[in-house]
N, C-alpha and C positions, 0 to 999 in steps of 0.2 A: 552632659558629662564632658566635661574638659580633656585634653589630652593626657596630662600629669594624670589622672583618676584612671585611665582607662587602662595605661600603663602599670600602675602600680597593682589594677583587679587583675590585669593576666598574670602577672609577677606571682601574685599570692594563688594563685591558683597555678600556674607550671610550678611552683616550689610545693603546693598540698601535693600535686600527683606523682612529681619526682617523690616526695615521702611515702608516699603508698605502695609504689612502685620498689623499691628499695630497703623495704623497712616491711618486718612484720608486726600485722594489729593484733594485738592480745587481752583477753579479761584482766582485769584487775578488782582484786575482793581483800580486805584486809581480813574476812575472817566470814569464812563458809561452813552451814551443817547442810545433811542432808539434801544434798545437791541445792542447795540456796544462799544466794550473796545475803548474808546479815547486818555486811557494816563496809563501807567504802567500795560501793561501785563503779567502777569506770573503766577504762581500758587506756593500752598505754602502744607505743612503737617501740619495737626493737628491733634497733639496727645493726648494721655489718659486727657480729661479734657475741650478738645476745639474743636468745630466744623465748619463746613460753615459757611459762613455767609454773608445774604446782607442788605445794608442798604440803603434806599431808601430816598434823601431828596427832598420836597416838597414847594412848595411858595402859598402863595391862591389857593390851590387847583391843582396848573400844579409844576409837574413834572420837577424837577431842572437836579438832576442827581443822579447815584446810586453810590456805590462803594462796592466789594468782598472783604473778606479779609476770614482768620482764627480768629477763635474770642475763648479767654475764657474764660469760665463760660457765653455762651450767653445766654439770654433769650430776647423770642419775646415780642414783646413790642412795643409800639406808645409812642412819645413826643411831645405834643406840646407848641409853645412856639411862642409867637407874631407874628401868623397870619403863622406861619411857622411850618413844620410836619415831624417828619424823623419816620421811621417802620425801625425796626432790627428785621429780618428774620433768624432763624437758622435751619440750617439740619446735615444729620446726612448721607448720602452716597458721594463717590465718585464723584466729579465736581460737585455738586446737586446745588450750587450759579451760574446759569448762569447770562448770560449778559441779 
């Protein structure tokens, strides 16, 4: 391993830990039942500004589906709107959006 190689592995690794460090790791689900990721699993950072976040949407009262994301500037909150209800949930640790 050459010098330039060795240089550039620590690079990438003090900038992955600075991000871990810095940043929170969150679920990401494009669309949850039943406490189960159904469709786009993966997780995302959020940095200085933006936290977890779920959001829960509803039909008369039952339970449609959720979705995780990184969200910013979230705040909790309920919407309703003809007969239909979504809640945005934010947090503030490490995976704290589950399914």
């Amino acid at each position: 391993m050459n010098a330039a190689t060795k240089i550039t592995t620590l690079l990438i690794v003090t900038l992955s830990l600075l991000c871990s460090v810095e940043s929170l790791i969150c679920n990401v689900c494009e669309i949850s039942r039943n406490s189960k990721c159904t469709k786009g699993r993966k997780t995302c950072f959020a940095f200085h500004g933006q936290s977890c976040s779920s959001i829960a949407h509803y039909s008369e009262g039952n339970h449609l589906y959720s979705q995780q994301l990184c969200m910013p500037n979230c705040r909790r909150r309920g919407i309703e709107e003809e007969g239909k209800m979504t809640y945005v949930m934010c947090c503030y640790k490490n995976m704290c959006n589950n399914f």
